[in-house]
C-alpha positions as CSV (number, residue, x, y, z in Angstrom):
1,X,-26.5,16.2,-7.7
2,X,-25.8,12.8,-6.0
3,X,-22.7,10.6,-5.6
4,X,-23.6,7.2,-7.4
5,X,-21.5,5.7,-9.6
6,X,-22.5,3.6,-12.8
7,X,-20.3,1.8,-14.8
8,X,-19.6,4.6,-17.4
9,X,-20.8,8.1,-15.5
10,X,-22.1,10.9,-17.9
11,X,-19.4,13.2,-18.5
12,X,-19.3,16.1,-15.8
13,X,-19.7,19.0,-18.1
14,X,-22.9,20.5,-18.9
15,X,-23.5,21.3,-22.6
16,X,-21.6,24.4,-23.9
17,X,-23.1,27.0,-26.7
18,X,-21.7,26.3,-30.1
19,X,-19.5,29.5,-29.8
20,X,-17.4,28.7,-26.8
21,X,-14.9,26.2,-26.7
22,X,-15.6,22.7,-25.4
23,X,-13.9,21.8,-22.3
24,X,-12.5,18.2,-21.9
25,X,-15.2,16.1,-20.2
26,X,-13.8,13.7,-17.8
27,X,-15.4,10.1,-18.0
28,X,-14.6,7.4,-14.8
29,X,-15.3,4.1,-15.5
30,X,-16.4,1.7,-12.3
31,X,-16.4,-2.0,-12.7
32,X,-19.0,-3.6,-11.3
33,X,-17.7,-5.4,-8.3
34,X,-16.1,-2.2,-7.2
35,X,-19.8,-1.1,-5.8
36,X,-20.1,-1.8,-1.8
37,X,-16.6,-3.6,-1.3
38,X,-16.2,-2.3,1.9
39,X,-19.1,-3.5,3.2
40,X,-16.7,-6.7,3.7
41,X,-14.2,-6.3,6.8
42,X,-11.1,-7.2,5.1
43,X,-11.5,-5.4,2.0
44,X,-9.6,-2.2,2.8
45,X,-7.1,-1.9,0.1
46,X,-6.8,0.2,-2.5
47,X,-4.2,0.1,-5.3
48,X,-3.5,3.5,-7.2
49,X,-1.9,4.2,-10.2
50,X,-1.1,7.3,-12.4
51,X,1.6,8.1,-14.7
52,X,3.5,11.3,-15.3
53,X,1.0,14.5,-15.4
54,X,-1.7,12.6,-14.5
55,X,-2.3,14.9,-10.9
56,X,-2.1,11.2,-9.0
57,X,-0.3,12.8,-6.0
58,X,-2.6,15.9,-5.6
59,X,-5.4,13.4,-5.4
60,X,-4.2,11.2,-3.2
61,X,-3.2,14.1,-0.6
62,X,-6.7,15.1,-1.3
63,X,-8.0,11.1,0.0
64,X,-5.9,11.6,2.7
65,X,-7.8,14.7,4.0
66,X,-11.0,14.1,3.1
67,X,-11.1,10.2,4.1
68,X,-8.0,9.6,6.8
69,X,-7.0,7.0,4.2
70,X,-3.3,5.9,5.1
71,X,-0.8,6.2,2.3
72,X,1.7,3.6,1.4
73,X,3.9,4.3,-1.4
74,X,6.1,1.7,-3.1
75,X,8.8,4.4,-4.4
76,X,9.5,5.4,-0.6
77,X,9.1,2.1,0.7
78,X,12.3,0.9,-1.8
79,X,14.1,3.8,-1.2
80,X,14.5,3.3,2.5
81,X,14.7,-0.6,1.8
82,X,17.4,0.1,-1.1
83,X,19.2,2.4,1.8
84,X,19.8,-0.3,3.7
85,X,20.6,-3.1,1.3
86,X,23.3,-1.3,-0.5
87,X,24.8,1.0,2.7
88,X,27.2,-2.1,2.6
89,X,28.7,-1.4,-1.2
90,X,27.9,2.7,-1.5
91,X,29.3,5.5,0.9
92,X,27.1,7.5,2.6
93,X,25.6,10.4,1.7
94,X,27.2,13.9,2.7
95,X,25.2,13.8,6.2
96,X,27.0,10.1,6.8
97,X,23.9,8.7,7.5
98,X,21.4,8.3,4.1
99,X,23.1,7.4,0.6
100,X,22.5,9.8,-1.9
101,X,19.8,9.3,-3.8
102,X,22.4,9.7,-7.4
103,X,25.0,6.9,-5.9
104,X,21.6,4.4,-5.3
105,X,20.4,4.8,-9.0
106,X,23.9,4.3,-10.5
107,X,23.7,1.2,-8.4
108,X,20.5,0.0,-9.8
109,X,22.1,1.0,-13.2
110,X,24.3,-2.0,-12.9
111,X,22.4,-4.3,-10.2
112,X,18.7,-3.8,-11.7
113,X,17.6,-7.4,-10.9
114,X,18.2,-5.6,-7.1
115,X,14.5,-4.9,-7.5
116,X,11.7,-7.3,-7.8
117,X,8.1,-7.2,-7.8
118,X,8.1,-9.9,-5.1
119,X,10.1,-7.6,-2.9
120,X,7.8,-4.7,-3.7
121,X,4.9,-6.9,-2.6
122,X,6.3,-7.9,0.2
123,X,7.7,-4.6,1.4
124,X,3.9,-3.7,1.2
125,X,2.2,-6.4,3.1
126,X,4.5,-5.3,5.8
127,X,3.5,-2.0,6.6
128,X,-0.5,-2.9,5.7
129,X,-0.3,-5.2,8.5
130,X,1.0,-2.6,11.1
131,X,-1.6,-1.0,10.5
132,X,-4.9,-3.8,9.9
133,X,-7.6,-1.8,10.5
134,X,-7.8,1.6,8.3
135,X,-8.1,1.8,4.6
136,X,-4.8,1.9,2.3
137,X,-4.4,3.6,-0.3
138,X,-1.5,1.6,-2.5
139,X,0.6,3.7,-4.7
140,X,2.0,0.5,-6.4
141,X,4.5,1.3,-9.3
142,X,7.4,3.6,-8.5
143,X,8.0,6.5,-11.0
144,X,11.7,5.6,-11.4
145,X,12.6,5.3,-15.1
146,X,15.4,2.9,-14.1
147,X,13.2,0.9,-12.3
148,X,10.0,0.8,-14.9
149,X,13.2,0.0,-18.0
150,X,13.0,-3.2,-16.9
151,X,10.1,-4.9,-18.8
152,X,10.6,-8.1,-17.2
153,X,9.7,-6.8,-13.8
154,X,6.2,-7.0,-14.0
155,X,5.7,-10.2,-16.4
156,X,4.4,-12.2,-12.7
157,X,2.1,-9.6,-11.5
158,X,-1.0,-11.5,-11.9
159,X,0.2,-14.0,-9.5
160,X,2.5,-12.3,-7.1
161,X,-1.7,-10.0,-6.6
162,X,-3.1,-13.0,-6.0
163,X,-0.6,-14.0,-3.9
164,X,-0.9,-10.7,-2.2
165,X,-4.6,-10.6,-1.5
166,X,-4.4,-13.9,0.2
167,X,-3.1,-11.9,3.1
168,X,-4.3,-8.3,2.5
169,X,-7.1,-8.0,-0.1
170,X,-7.5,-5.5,-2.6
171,X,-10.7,-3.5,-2.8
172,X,-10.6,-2.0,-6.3
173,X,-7.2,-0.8,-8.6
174,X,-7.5,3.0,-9.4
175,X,-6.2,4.3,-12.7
176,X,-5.6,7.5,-13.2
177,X,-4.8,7.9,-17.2
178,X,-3.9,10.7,-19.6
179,X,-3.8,9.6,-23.5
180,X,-1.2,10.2,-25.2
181,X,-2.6,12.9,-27.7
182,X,-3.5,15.4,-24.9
183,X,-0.3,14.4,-22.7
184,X,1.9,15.1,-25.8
185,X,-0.1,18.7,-26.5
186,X,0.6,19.5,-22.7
187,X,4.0,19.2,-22.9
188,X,4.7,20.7,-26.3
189,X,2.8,24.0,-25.0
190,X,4.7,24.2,-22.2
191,X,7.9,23.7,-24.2
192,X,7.3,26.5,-26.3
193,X,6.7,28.8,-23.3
194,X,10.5,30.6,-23.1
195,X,12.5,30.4,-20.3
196,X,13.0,34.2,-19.0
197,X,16.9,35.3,-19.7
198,X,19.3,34.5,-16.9
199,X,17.2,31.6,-15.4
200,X,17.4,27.5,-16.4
201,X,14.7,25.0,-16.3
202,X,14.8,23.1,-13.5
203,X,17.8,20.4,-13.3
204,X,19.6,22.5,-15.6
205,X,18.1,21.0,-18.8
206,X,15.7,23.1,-21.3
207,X,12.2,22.8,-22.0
208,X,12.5,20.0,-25.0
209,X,14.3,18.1,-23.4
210,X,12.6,18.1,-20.3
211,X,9.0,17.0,-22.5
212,X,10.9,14.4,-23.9
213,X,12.4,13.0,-20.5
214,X,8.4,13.2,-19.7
215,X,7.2,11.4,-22.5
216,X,9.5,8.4,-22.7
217,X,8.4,8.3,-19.0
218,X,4.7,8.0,-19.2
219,X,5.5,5.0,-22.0
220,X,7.5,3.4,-19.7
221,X,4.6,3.6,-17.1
222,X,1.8,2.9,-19.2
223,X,3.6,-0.4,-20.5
224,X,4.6,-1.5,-16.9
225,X,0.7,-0.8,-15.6
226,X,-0.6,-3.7,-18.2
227,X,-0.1,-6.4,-16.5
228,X,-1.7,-4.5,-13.4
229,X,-4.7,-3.3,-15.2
230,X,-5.7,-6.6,-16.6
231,X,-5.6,-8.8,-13.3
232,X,-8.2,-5.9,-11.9
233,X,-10.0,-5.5,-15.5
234,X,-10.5,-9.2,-15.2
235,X,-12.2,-9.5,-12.3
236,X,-14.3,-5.9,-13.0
237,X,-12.8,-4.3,-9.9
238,X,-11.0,-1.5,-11.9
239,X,-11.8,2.2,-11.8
240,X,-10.4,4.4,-14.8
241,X,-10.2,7.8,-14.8
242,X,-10.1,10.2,-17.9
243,X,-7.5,13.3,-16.5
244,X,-7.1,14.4,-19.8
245,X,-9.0,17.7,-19.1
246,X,-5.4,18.4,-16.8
247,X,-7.9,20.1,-14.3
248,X,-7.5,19.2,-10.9
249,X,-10.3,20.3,-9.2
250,X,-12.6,18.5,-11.6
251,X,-11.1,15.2,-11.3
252,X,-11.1,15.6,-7.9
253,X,-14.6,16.2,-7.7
254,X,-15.2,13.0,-9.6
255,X,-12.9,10.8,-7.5
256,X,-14.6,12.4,-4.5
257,X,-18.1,11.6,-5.4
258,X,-17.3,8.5,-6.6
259,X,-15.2,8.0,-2.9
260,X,-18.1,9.3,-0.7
261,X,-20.5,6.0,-1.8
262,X,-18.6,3.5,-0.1
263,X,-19.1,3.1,3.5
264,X,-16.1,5.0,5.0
265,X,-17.9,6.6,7.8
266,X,-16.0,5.4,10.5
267,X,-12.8,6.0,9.0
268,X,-13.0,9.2,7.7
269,X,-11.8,12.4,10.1
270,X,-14.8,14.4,10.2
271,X,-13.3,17.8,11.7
272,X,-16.9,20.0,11.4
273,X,-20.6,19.1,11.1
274,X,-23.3,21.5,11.2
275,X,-26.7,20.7,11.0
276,X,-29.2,23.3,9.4
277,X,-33.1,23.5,10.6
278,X,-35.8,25.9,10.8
279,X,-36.8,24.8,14.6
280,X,-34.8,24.1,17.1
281,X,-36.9,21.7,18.9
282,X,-36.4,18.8,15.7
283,X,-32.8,18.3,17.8
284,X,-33.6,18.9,20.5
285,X,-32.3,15.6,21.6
286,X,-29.0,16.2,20.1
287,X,-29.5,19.5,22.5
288,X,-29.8,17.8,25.4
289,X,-26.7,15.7,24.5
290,X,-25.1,18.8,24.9
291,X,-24.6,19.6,21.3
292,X,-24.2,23.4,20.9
293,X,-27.2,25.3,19.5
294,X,-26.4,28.2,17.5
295,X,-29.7,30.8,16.8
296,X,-28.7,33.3,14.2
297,X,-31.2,35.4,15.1
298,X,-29.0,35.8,18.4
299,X,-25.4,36.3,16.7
300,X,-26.4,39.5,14.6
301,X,-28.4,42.8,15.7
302,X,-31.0,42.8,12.7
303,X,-32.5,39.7,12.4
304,X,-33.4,40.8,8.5
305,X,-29.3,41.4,8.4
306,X,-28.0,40.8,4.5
307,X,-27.9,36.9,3.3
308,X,-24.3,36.8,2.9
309,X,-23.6,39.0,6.6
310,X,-25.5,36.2,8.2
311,X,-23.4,33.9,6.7
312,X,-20.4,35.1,7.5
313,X,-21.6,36.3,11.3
314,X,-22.2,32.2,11.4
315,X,-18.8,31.1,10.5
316,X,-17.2,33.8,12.9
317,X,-19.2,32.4,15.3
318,X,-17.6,28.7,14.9
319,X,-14.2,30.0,14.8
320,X,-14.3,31.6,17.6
321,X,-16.4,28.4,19.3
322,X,-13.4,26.0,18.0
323,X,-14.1,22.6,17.2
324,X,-16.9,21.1,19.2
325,X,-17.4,17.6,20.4
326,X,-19.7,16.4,18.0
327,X,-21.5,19.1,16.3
328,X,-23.0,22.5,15.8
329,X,-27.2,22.7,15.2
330,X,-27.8,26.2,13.6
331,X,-31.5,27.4,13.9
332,X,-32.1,29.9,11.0
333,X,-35.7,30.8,12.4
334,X,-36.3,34.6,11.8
335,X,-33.3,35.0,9.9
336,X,-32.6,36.1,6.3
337,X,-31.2,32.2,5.5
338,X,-35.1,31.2,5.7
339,X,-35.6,32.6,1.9
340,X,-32.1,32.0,1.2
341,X,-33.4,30.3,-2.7
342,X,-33.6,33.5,-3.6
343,X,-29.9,34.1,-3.5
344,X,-27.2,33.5,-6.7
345,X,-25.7,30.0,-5.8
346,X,-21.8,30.6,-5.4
347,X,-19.2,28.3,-7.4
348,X,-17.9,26.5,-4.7
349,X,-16.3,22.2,-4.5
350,X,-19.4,20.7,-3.0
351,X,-21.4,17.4,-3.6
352,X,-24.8,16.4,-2.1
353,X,-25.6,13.0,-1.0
354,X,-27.8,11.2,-3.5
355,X,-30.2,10.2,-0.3
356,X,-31.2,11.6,2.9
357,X,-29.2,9.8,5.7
358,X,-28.6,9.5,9.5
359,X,-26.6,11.7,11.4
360,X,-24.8,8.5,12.7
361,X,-23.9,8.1,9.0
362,X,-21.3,11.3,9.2
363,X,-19.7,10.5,12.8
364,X,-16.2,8.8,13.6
365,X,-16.3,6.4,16.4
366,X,-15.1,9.4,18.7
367,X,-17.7,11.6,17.9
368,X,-20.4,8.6,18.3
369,X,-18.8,7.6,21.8
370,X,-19.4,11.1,23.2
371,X,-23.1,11.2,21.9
372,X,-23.8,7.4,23.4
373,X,-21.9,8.8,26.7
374,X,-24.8,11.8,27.1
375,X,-27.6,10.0,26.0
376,X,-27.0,6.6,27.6
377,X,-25.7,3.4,26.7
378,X,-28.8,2.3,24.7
379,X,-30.7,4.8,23.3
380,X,-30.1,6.6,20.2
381,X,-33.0,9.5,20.1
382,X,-30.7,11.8,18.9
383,X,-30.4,9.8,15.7
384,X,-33.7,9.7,14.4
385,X,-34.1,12.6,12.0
386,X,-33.0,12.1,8.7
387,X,-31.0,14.8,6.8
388,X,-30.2,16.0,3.4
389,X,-26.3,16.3,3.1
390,X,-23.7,18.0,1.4
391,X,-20.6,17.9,2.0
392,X,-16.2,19.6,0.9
393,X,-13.6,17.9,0.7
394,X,-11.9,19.8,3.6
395,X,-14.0,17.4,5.9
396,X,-16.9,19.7,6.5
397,X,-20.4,18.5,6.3
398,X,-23.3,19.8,6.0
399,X,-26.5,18.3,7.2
400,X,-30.2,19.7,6.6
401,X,-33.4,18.6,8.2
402,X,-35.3,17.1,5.8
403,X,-38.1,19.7,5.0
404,X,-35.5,22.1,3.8
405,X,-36.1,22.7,-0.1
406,X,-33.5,21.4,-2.0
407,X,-32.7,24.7,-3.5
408,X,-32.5,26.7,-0.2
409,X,-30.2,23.8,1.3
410,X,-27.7,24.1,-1.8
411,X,-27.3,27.9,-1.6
412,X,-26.5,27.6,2.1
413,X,-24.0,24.7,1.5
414,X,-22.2,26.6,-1.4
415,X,-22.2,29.6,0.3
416,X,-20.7,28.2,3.6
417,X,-18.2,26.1,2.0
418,X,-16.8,29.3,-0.1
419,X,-17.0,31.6,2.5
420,X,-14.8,28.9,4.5
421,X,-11.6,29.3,2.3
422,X,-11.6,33.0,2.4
C-alpha cells in the first residue's frame, strides 16, 4: 500500500470472481498542480464541494479529526450574517433572540438578490484571516435550494476566486460527485422501502416525495458547481471524487490517503504514536529523552502468551499510561509479536506510508518542543532512525524500525488499530 496520488488512481477494489457481484470502484482524479501545494506558506486553503448524498459532511468531520483542519462553512456563515441583516424586517424567533430559520427563507423567497457571491466571499475571507495560519477547509456552496434557484448567482465566480486568492489562496477545489444514474437508483430504493404503520417520514412528507425534493436538489447543485469547477479545472488544481459506490469508509480511505501526501505534519493533532522495534537500544535516545519504553515481555506472565493477548495486554497498558508527551517505544523482543506474519491480517482502516520517514515527520510543534527541551537546543539524535509507518484516521500512528518485514509490520498495525475501536 502507499499514499501517492497520480492523476487518475487505479480503482480501489481488487478484482472480484465472475460470480460475485462487482462493487462500485471509486476513481479520484488529482490535477497536476495539486501535488506539494503546501509546500508554499500561503497556500492553505481548501475549497470543498459535494452535493446531496454525496457523504461531503461525514468526510469533512473525518479531516477535521484526522488533520486539525479548521472548517468554514458558507451555509452557517449566511445564516448568522442573514440573522443580523434582516433582525430589522422579521420578528424574532420564539427564544426572542435568533429568527427562525422558516421566517429567513420566506424572506429570501421575496428578497433573493439578499445574497451574493461577493458577500459569500467576503464573509469567508473574514473568518480565514482570524485564523492565518492553519489549513481551511472551505465548504463553498450552501445546500439551500432557495439559494442555489438563482442561476445568476454564480455567473462571476471566476473572478470574484481570483479576486479571492489575491488575499487568501486556494490550494486545490475538492469535488465530491455522485452521477446521476446511481444517485437516482439510491433514492428510488429507499423510496420503495415502506414506512412502518403509525410513523411519517421525516418533515411529514412520504418517501417520493422526499426523492424528488432530493433530486431536483442535487441538479440545482451540480449546475451552480460549474462555474466553480472550471476556474479550478483550468488551472489543474481540481480533485474529483467518484462517491458513487455510497460507501463511506471507502471514500474515506481514498481522501485520506490522498490527504496524508501533502506536508500537514505540523498541523495535524497527533493524539498517539508508538513506535515498534525488536531492540530497545535503536531508541535509545528517544529513551533518554524520557520517552516511555514499554517491553512486552514485562506486561504479560508468559512471554510465549497468544498473538492477539499480547496485543491487547499492550493497548491496556497505554490506557492506563494515558497520553504521553511525545510517544510510546514498544520492544517486542521475546514476545509472540516477533513471528507475528504468521498471524491472519485483520480488516481494519489503515494506510502505510509509501516511504520510510523521520519520526520528526509525525510530531506537532508541541510534541517536537518537548523532545528539543530533553535533548538540547541543537541536537536531534533522537531523530535519526528511519521508520516504516502506518497510520488510522483516529490520529494514531504507527511507526516501525526499519528492519521490520513488511508483512510482520502490517499485521501488527491492523491488529492494533482494530483492537483500538473495541
Amino acid at each position: 500500500m502507499g499514499c501517492g496520488c497520480s492523476k487518475e488512481e487505479e480503482p480501489l477494489d481488487p478484482p472480484t470472481p465472475s460470480n460475485q457481484p462487482r462493487r462500485s470502484t471509486i476513481q479520484i482524479r488529482v490535477g497536476e498542480n495539486v501535488k506539494g501545494v503546501f509546500s508554499t506558506a500561503m497556500s492553505k486553503n481548501i475549497i470543498f464541494v459535494g452535493g446531496p448524498k454525496s457523504g461531503k459532511g461525514a468526510v469533512i468531520e473525518e479531516l477535521v479529526e484526522s488533520f486539525g483542519v479548521k472548517v468554514i462553512s458558507a451555509e452557517s456563515l449566511l445564516h448568522i450574517a442573514l440573522q443580523k441583516t434582516l433582525s430589522t424586517s422579521v420578528s424574532p424567533g420564539k427564544d426572542g433572540s435568533k429568527l427562525e430559520t422558516a421566517a429567513m427563507l420566506s424572506q429570501l423567497k421575496t428578497q433573493p438578490s439578499l445574497v451574493t457571491l461577493e458577500w459569500i466571499f467576503e464573509l469567508i475571507k473574514t473568518e480565514v484571516l482570524r485564523y492565518p495560519d492553519i489549513v481551511h477547509v472551505i465548504d463553498l456552496l450552501p445546500n439551500s435550494k432557495i439559494i442555489l434557484r438563482d442561476k445568476t448567482l454564480f455567473d462571476n465566480a471566476a473572478e470574484l476566486l481570483q479576486k479571492f486568492e489575491e488575499t487568501c489562496p486556494v490550494a486545490f477545489a475538492m469535488h465530491l460527485y455522485i452521477d446521476k444514474e446511481h444517485l437516482n437508483k439510491q433514492l428510488d430504493s429507499a423510496a420503495t422501502l415502506k414506512t412502518p404503520e403509525g410513523c411519517t417520514a421525516p418533515g411529514g412528507i412520504n418517501d417520493e416525495a422526499d426523492s424528488a425534493v432530493t433530486k431536483k436538489r442535487h441538479a440545482l447543485y451540480e449546475e451552480a458547481l460549474k462555474p466553480v469547477q472550471k476556474y479550478f479545472r483550468e488551472s489543474d488544481r481540481l480533485v474529483e471524487v467518484d462517491v458513487s459506490s455510497m460507501s463511506h469508509e471507502r471514500i474515506w480511505f481514498k481522501v485520506v490517503r490522498m490527504f496524508a501526501s501533502f506536508d500537514l505534519s505540523e498541523r495535524k493533532n497527533n493524539n498517539l504514536i508508538v513506535i515498534f522495534v525488536d531492540d530497545a537500544s535503536k531508541v535509545q535516545s528517544l529513551i533518554d529523552s524520557k520517552v516511555r519504553l514499554i517491553k512486552l515481555v514485562d506486561i504479560v506472565d508468559e512471554p510465549d502468551a497468544e498473538f492477539d493477548l499480547m496485543m491487547e495486554c499492550l493497548l491496556y497498558q497505554i490506557t492506563e499510561l494515558g497520553c504521553p508527551h511525545v510517544c510510546y517505544a514498544v520492544d517486542i523482543k521475546g514476545s509472540t509479536l516477533e513471528k507475528a506474519e504468521k498471524q491472519e491480517t485483520k480488516k481494519c482502516l489503515v494506510y502505510e506510508l509509501k516511504e520510510p520517514s523521520k519520526l520528526s515527520a509525525h510530531l506537532n510543534k508541541y510534541q517536537k518542543n518537548m523532545l528539543s527541551e530533553e535533548d538540547g537546543a541543537t541536537s536531534k539524535s533522537w531523530d535519526d532512525n528511519d521508520y516504516i509507518c502506518y497510520k488510522a484516521p483516529n490520529n494514531l500512528t504507527l511507526l516501525f524500525s526499519e528492519n521490520f518485514d513488511n508483512k510482520r509490520a502490517e499485521v501488527i498495525a491492523t491488529s492494533y488499530c482494530s483492537m483500538d475501536k473495541m
